[in-house]
ROVO-677299 format. One record per atom (N, C-alpha, C, O): x, z, y. Coordinates in steps of 0.001 Angstrom, whole numbers, plus 500000, padded with zeros to 6 digits. Each point is the difference from the previous one (the first is absolute). Layout:
N
XZY ...
//
This chain:
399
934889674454120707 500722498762500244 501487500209499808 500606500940500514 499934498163498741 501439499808500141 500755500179501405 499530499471501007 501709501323499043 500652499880500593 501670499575500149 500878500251500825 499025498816497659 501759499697499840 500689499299501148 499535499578501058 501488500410498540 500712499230501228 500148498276500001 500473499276500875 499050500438498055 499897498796499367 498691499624500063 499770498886499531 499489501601500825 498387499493500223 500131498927501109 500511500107501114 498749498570498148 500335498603500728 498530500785501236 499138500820499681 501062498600501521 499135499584501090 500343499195500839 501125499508500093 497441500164500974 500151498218500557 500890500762501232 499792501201499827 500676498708500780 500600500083501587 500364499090500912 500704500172500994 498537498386498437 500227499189501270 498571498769499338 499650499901498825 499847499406502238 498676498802499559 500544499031500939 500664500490500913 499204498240499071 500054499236501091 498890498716499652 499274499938499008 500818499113502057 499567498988499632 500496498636501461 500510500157501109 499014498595498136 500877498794500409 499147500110501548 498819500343500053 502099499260501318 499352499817501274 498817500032500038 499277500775500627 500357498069498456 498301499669500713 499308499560498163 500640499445499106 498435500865500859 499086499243498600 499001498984500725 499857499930501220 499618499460498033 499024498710500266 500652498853499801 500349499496498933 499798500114502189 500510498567500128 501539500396500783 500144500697501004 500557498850498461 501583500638500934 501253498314499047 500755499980499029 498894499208501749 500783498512499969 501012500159499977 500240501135500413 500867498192499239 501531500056500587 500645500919498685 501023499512499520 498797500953500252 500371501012499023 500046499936498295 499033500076499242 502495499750500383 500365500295498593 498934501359499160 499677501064500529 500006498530498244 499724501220499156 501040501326500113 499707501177500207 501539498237499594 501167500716500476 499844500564501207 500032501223500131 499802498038500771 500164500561501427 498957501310500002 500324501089500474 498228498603498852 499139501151500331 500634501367498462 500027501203499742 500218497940499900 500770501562498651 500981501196501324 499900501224500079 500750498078500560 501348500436500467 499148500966501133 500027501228499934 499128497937501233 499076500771500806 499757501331499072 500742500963499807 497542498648499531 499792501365499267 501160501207499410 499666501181499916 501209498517499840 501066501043499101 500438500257501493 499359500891500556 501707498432500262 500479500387500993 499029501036501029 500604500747500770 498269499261499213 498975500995500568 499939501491498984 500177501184500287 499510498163498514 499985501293498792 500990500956500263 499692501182499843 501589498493500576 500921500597499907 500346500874501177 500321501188499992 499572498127500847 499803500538501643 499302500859499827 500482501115500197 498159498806499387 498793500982500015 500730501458498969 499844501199500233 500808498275498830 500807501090499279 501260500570500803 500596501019499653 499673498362501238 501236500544500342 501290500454499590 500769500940500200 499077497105498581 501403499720499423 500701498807500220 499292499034500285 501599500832499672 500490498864499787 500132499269498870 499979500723499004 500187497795500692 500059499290499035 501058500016499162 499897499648498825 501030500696501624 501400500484498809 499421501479499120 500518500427498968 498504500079501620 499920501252498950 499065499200498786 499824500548498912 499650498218501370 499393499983498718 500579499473498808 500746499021500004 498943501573499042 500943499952498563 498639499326498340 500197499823498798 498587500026502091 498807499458498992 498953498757501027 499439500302501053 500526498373498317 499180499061500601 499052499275499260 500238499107499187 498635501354501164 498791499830498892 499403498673501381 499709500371501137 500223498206498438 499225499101500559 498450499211499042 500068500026498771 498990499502501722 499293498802498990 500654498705500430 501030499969500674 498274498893498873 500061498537500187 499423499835501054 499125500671500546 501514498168499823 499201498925501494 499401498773499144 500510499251499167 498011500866501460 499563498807499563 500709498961500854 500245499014499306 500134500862501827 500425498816500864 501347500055499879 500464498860500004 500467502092499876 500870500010500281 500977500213498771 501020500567500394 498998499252498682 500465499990498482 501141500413499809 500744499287500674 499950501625498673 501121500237499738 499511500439498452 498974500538499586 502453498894499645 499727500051498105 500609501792499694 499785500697499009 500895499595502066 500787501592500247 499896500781501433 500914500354500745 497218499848499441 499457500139500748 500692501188501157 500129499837501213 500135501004498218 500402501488500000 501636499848500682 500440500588500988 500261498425498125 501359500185500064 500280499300501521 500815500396500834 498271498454499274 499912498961501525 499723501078500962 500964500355500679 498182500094499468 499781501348500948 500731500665500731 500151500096501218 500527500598497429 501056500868500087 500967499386500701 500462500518501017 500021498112498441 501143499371500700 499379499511501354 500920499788500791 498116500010499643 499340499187501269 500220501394500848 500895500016500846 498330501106498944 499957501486500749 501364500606500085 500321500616501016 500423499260498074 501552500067499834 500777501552499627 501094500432500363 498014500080498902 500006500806499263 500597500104498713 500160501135499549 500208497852499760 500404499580498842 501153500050499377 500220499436498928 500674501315501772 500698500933499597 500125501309499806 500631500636499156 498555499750501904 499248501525499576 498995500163499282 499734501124500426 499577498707498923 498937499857499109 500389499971498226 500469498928499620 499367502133499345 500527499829498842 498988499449499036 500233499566498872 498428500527501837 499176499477499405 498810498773500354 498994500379500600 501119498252499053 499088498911501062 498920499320498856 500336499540498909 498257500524501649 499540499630498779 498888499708500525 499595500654500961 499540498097498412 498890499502500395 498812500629499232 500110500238498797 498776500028501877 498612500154499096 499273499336500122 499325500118501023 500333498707497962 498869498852500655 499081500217499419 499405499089499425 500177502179500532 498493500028499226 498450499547501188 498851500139499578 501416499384501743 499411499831500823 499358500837500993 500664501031500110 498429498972500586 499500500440501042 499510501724499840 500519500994500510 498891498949499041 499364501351499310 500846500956499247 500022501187500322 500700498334498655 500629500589499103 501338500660500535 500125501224500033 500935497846500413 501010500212500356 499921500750501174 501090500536500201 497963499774500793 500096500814501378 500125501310498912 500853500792500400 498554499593498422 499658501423499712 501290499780499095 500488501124499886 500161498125499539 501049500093498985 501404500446500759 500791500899499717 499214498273501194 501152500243501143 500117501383500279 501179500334500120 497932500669500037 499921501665499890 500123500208498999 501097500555499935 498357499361498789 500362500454498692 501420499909499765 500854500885499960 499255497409499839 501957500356499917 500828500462501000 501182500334499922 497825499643501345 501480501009500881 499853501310499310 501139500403499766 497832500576499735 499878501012499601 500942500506498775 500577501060499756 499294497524499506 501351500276498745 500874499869500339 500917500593499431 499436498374501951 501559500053500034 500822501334500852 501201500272500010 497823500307500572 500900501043500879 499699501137498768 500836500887499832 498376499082499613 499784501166498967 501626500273498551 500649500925499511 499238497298500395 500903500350499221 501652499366500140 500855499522499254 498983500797502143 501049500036500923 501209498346499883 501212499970500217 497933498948499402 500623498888500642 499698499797501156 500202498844500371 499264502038500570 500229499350500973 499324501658501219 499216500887499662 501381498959501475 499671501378501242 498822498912501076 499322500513500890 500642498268498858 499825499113501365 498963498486499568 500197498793500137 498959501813499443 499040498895499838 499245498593501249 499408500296501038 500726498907498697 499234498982501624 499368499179498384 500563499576498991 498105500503501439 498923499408499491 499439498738501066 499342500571500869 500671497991499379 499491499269500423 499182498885499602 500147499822498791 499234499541501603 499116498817500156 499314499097501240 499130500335500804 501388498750499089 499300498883501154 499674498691499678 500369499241499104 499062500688501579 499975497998499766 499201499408501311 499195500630500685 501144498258499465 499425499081501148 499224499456499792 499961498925500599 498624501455498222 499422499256499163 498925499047500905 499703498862499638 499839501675501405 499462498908500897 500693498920500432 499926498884499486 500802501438501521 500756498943501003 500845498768498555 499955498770499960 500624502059499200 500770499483499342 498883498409498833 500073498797499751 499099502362499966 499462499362498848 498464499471500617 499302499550499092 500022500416502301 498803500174500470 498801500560498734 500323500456498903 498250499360501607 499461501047499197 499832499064498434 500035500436498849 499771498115501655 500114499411498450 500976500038499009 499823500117498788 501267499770501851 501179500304499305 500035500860499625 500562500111498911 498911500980501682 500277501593499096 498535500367498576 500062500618498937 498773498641501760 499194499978498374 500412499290498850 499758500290498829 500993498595501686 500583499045499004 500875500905499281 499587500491498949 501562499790501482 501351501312499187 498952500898499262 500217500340498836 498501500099501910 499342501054499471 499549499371498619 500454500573499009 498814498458500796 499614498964498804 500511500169499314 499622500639499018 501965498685501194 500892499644498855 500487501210499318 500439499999498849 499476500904501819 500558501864499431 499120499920498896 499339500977500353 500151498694498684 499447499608498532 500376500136498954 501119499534499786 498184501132499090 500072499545499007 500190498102499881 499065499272500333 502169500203499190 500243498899500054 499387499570498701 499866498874500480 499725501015498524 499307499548499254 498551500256499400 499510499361499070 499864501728501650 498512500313499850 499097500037501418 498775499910500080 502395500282501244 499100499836501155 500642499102501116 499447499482500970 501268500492498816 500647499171500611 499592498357500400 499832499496501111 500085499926497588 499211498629499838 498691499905500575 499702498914500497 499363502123499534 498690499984500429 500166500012501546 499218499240500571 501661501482500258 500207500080501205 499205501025500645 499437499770501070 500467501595498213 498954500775500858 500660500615501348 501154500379499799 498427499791501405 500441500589500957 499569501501499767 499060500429499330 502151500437501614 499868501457499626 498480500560500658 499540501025499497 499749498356501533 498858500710500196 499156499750499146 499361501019499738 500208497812499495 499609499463499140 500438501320498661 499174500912500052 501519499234499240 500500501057499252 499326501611500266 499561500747499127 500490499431501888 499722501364500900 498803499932500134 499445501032499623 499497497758500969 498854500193500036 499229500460498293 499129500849499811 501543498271499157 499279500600498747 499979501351499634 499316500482499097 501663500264501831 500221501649499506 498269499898501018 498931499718499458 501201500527501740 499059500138500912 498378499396499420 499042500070500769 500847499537498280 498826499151499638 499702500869499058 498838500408500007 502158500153498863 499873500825499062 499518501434500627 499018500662499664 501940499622501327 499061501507500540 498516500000500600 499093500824500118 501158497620500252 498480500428500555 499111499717498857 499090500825499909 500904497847498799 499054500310498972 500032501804499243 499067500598499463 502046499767500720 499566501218499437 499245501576500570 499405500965499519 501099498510501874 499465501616500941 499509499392501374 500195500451501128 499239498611498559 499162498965501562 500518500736501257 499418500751500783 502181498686499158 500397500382501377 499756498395501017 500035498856499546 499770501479501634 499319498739500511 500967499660500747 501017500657500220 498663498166500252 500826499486501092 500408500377501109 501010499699500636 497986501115499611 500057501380501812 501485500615499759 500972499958500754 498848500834497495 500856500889499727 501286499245500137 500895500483500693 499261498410498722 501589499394499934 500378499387501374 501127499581500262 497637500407500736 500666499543501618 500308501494500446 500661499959501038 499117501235498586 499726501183500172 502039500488500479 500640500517500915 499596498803497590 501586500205500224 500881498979500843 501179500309500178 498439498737500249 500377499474500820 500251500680501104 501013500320500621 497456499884499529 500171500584501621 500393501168500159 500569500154501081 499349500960498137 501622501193499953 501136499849500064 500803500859500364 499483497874499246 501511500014500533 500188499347501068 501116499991500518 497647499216500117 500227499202501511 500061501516500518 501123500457500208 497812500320500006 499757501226500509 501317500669500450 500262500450501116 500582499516497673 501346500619500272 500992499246500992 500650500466500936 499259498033498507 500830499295500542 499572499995501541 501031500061500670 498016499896500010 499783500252501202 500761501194500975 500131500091501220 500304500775497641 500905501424501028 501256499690499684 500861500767500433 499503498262498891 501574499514499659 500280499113500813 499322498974499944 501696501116501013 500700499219500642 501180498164499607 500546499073500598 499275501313498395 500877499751499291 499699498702498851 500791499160499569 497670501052500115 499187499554499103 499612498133500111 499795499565501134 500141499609497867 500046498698500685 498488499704500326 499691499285500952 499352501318498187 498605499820500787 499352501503500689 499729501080499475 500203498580501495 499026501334500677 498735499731500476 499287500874500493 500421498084499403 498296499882500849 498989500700499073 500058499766498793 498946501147501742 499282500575499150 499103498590499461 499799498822500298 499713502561498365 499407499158499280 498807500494499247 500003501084499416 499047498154500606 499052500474499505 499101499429498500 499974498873499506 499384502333500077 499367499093498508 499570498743499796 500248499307499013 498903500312502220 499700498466499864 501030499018500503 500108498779499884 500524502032500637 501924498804500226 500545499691498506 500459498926499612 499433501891499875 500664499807498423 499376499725499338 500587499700498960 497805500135500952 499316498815499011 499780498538500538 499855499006499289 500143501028502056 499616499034500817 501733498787500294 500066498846500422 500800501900499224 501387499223499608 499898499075498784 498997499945499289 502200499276500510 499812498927499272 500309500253498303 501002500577499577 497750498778499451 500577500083499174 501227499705499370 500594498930500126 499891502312498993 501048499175499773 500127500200497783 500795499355499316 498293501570500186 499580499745498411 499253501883500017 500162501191500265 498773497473499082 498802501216499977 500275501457499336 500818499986499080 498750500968501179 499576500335501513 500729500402501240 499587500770500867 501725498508499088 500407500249500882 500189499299501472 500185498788499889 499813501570501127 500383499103501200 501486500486500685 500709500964499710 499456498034501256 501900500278500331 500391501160500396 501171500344499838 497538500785500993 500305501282500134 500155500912499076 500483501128500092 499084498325499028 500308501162498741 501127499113499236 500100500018498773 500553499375501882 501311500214499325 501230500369500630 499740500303501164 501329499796498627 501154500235500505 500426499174500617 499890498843499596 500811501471501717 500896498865500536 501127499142499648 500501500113498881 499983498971502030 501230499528499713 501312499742500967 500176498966500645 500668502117499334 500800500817501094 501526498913499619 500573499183499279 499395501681501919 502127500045499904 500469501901500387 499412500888500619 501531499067498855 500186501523500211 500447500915498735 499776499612498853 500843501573501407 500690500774499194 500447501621500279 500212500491501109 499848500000497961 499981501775500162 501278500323498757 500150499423498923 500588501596501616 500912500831499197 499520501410500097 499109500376500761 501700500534498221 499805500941499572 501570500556499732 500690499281499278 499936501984501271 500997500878500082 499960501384498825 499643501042500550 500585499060498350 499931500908499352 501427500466499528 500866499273499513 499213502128500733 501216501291499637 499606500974499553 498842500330499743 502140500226500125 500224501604498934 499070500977501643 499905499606501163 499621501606498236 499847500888500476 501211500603500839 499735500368501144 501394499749498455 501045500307500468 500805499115501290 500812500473500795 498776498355499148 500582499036500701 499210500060501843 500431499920501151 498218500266498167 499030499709500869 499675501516501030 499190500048500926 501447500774498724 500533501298500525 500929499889501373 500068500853500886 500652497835499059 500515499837500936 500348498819501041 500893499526500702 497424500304498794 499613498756500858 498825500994501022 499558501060499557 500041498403501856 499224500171500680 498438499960499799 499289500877500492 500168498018498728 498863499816499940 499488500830498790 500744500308499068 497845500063501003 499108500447498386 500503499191498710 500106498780499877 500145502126499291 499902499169498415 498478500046499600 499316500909500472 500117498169498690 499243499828499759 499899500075498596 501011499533499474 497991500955499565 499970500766498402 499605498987499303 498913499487500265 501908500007498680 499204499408498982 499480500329498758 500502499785498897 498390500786501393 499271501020498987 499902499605498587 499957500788499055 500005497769500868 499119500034498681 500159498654499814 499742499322500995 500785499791497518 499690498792500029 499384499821498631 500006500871499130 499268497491500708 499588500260498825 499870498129500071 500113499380501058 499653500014497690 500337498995499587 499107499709498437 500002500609498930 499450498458501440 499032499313498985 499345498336500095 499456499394500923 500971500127497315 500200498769499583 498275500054499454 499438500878499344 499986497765501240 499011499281499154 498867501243500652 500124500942500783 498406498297498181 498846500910501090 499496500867499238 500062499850498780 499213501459501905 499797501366499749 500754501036499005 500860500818500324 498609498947498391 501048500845499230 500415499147499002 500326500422498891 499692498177501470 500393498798498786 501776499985500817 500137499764501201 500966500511497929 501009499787500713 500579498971499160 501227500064500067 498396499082499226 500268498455500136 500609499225500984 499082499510500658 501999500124499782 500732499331500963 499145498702499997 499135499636499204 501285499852501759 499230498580500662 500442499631501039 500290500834500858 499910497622499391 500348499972501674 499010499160500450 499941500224501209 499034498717498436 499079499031500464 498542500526499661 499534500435498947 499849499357502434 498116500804499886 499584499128498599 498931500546499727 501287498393499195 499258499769499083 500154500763499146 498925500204499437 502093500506500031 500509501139499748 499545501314499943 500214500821499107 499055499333502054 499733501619500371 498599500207499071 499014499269499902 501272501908499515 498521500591498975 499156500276500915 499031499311499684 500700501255501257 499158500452500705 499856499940501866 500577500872500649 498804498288499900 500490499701501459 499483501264500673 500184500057501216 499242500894498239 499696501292501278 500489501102499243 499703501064500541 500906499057498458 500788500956498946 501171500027500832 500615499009499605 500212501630501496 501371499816500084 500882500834499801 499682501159499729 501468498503500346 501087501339499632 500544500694500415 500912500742499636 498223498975501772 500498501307501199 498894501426499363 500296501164500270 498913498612499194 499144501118499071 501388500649499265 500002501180499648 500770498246500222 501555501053499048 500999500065501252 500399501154500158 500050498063500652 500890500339500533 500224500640500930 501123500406500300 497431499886500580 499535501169501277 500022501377498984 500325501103500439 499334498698498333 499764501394499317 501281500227499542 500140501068499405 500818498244500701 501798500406499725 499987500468501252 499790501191500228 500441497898500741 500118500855501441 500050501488500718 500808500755500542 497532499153499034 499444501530500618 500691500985499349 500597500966500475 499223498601498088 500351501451499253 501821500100499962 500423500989499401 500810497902501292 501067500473499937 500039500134501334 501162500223500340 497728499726501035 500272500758500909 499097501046500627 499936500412501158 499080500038497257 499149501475500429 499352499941501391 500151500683501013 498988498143498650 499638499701500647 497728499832499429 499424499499499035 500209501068501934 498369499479499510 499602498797501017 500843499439500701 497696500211499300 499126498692500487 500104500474501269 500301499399501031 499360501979498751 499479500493501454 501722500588501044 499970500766500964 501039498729498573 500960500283500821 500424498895500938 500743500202500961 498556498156498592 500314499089500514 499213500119501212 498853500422500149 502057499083500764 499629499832501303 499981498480500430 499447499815501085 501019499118498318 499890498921500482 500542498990498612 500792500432499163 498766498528500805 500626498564498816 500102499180500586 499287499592500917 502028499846498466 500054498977500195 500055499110498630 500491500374498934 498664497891501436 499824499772498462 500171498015500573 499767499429501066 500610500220497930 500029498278499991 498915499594500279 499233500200499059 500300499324501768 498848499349500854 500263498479499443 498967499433500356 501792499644499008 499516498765500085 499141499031500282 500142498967500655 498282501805498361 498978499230500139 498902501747500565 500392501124500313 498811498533499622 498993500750500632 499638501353498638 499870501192500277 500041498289498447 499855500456498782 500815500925499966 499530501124500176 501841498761499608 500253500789499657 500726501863500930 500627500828499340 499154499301501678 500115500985500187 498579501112499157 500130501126499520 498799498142500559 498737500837499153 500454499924498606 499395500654499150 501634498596500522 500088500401498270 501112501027499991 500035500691498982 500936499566501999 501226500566500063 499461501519500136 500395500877499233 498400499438502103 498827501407500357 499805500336498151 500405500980499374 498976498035500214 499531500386498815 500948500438498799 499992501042499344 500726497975500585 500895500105498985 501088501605500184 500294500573498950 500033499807501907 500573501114500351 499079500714500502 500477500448501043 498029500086498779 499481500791499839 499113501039501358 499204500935500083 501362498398500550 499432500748501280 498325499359500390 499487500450501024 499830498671498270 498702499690499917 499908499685498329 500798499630499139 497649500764500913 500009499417497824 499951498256500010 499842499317501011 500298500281497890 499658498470499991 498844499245500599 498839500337499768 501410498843500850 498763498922500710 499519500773501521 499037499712500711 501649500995499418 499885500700501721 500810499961501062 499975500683501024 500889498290498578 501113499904500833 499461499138501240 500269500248501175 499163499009498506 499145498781501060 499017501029501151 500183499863501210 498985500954498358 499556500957500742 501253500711500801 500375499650501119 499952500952498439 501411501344500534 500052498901501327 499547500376501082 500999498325498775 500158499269500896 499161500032501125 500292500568501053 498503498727498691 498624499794500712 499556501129500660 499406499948501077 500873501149498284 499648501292500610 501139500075501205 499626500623500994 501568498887499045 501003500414501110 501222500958499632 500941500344500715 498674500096497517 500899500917499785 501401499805499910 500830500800499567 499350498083500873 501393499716500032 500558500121500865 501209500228499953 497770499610501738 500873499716500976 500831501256500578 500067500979499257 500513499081501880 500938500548500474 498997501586500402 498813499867499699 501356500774500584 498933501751499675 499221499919499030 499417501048499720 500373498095499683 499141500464498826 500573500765498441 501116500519500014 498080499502498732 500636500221499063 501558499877499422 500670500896499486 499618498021500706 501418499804499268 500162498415500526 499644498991499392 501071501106502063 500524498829500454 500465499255499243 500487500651499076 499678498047500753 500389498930499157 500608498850500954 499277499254500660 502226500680499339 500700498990500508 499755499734501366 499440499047500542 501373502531500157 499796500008501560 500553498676500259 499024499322500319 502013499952499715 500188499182500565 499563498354500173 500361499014500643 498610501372498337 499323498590500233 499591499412498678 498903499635499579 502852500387499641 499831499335498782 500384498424499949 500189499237500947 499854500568497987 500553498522499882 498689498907499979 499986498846499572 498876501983501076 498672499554500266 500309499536501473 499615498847500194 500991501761500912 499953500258501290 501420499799500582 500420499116500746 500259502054498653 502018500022500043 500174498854500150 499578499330500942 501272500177497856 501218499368499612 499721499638498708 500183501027499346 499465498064499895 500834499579498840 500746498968499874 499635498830499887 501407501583500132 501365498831499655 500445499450498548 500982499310499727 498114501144499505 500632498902498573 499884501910499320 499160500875500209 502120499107498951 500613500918499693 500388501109500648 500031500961499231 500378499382502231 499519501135500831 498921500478500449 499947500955500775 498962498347498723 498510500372500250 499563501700500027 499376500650500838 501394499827497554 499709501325499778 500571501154500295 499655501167499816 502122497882501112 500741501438499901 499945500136501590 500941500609500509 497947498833500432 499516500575501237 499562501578499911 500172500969500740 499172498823497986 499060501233499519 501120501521500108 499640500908500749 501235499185498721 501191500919500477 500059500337501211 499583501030500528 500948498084499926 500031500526501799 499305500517500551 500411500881500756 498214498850499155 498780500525500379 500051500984499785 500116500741500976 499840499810497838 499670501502499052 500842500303500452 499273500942500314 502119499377500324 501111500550500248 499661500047501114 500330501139500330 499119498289500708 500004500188501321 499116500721500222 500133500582501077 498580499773498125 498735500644499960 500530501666499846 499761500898500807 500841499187498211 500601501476499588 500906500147501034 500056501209500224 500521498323500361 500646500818501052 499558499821501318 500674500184501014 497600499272498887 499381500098501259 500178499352501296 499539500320501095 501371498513498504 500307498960501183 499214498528499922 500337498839500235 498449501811499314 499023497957500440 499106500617501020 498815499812499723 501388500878501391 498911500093501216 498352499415499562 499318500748499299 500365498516500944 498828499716500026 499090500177498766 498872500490499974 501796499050499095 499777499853498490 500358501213499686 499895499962498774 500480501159501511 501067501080499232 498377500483498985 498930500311500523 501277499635498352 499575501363499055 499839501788500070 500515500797499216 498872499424501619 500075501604500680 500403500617498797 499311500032498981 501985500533501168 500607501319499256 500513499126498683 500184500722499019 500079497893500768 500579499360498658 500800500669499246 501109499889500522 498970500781498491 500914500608499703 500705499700498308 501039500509499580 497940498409499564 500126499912498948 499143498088499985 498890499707500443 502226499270498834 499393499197500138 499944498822498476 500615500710499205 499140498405500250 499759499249498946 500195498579500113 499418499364500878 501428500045498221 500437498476500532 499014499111498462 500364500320498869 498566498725501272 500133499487498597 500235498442500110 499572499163500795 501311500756498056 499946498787500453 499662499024498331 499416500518499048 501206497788500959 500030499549498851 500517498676500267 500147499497501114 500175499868497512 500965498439499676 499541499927498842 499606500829499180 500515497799500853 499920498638498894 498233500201500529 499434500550500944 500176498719497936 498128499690500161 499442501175499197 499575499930498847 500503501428502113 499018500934499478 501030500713498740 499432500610499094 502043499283500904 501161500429498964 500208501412500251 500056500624498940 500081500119502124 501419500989500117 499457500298501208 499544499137500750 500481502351499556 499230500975500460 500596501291500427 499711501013499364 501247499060501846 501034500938500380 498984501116501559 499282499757500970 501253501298498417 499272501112500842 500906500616501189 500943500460499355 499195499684501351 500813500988500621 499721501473500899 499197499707500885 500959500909499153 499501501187500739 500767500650500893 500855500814499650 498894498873501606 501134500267501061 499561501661500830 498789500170500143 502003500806500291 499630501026500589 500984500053501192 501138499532500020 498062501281501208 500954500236501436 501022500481499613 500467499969498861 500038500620502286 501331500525500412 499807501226499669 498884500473500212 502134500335499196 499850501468499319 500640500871500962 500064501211499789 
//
């Protein structure tokens, strides 16, 4: 392993007061929470930061997302670099590490704050937020038809099961692994256990899916603190390793760009099959070193295409791995101690960069109940647009 002095790592996570339902509250207001915690937890102050990586608010709109922030948090004179990533939920939690990785690497910047929030419940209630979800379209091929995103997601889910008869057990299977988790999270907006026939016996909402196998609809937000090796030397808390990233457009080994599912060549082909295999191999890393994933839970589907697609089960076994339990918390390869954006939090566009915090809190062994015995090496996957872009990350403890 590297030991420069310039080697970016995380040294601070935070997140906004409360997720779920939390009223009263600007998109802004929960950006400022989450970072103002990130930083604390780093044991910096906000004048040291000199890089501000934000996404978009669905409710809360700014055309210079990044730069409002900055000036709202008031940082914006210290900061040489302010810049929005609206590649959405999935994408941008793992991009926000990538470009902090280039920017301390190639030294625009010692002081990275990576954020995202939104009030996407309270602000937008849950119709309002499928509606924004709708219109996020291809505007002239899907748009007009009006498909909703579970609607979209269920055809991936229809396709795996005509091809490897994964059943319906299997896709309530992942549901209830991440209630499972969410039950030892304090923190989490649903905790009531849950069981297989709770999640078929819930309401449809597009075949085959029902409302438990989909993602929620939150308010809430998480930052991310990334510095030099050198910096973080003389801070108090663990640095945390960012082993390995990797990044891939369009599905399996078709790297054809695309941003709308009519688009996509192949709905169980994805391009986390290339971008977990950038990962591992720039952080020498094997299958069997992972100790825990974390992966975009949206709909129920795809964490079994994400198992598959990055290799740690062969194709059409991901639905089992589930059913069997191999996901949950002592078993094989935990999957989204904290619940997930099944159970957690999903707020719009901070949906995925919960997933950080987690993995960061896991490696340095502070989730009590949930902890990962001995975590020492961990995997972020995520994705944006409809089935487009496919970012890996590979996080390791404290050295």
């Amino acid at each position: 392993m590297s030991s420069d002095a310039r080697d970016p790592v995380i040294v601070g996570v935070g997140e906004s007061s409360g997720v779920g339902i939390v009223p009263g509250k600007s998109s802004l207001m929960l950006h400022a929470e989450a970072a103002a915690d990130a930083l604390r937890d780093a044991g910096m102050q906000k004048e040291s930061v000199d890089c501000v990586f934000t996404n978009e608010s669905y409710h809360d709109y700014h055309v210079r997302h990044a730069m409002a922030f900055a000036e709202y948090f008031g940082i914006s004179s210290s900061a040489r670099e302010i810049v929005s990533i609206p590649l959405g939920s999935g994408a941008s939690s793992g991009l926000f590490i990538h470009r902090a990785v280039d920017a301390i690497r190639s030294r625009r910047a010692d002081v990275v704050l990576a954020v995202s929030a939104d009030n996407f419940l309270s602000g937008l209630q849950r119709s309002g937020a499928v509606k924004a979800l709708a219109e996020n379209r291809d505007k002239e091929f899907e748009a007009p038809y009006s498909p909703l995103l579970p609607a979209c997601f269920a055809l991936v889910a229809q396709r795996h099961m005509h091809e490897y008869g994964t059943s319906l057990e299997e896709l309530a299977s992942v549901a209830v692994t991440m209630r499972s988790h969410a039950t030892l999270n304090p923190r989490a907006q649903k905790r009531a256990p849950m069981t297989i026939s709770d999640v078929l016996n819930s309401r449809p909402v597009a075949s085959p899916f029902t409302l438990f196998m989909c993602s929620l609809v939150s308010d809430g937000g998480a930052a991310v603190v990334v510095t030099t090796r050198e910096r973080a030397r003389d801070l108090d808390g663990p640095a945390i390793e960012i082993l390995g990233t990797g990044m891939a457009y369009g599905t399996g080994d078709d790297i054809r760009v695309h941003s709308s599912l009519s688009q996509t060549r192949d709905l169980l082909q994805i391009g986390t099959k290339r971008s977990s295999r950038q990962a591992m191999e720039a952080a020498g890393v094997k299958h069997v070193d992972i100790d825990l994933l974390m992966v975009y839970d949206c709909f129920a589907i795809m964490p079994i295409l994400f198992l598959e697609a990055a290799g740690f089960v062969p194709e059409g076994e991901g639905g089992a791995f589930f059913a069997q339990g191999r996901g949950l918390l002592g078993a094989d390869l935990p999957v989204n101690t904290h619940g997930g954006m099944m159970s957690y939090a999903h707020p719009g566009n901070p949906g995925g960069f919960f997933m950080f915090p987690e993995l960061v809190r896991q490696l340095r062994g502070e989730c009590g109940a949930r902890q990962v015995t001995g975590a020492e090496t961990g995997m972020v996957l995520g994705y944006g647009g409809q089935m487009a872009f496919w970012p890996t990350t590979v996080l390791g403890g404290p050295q």
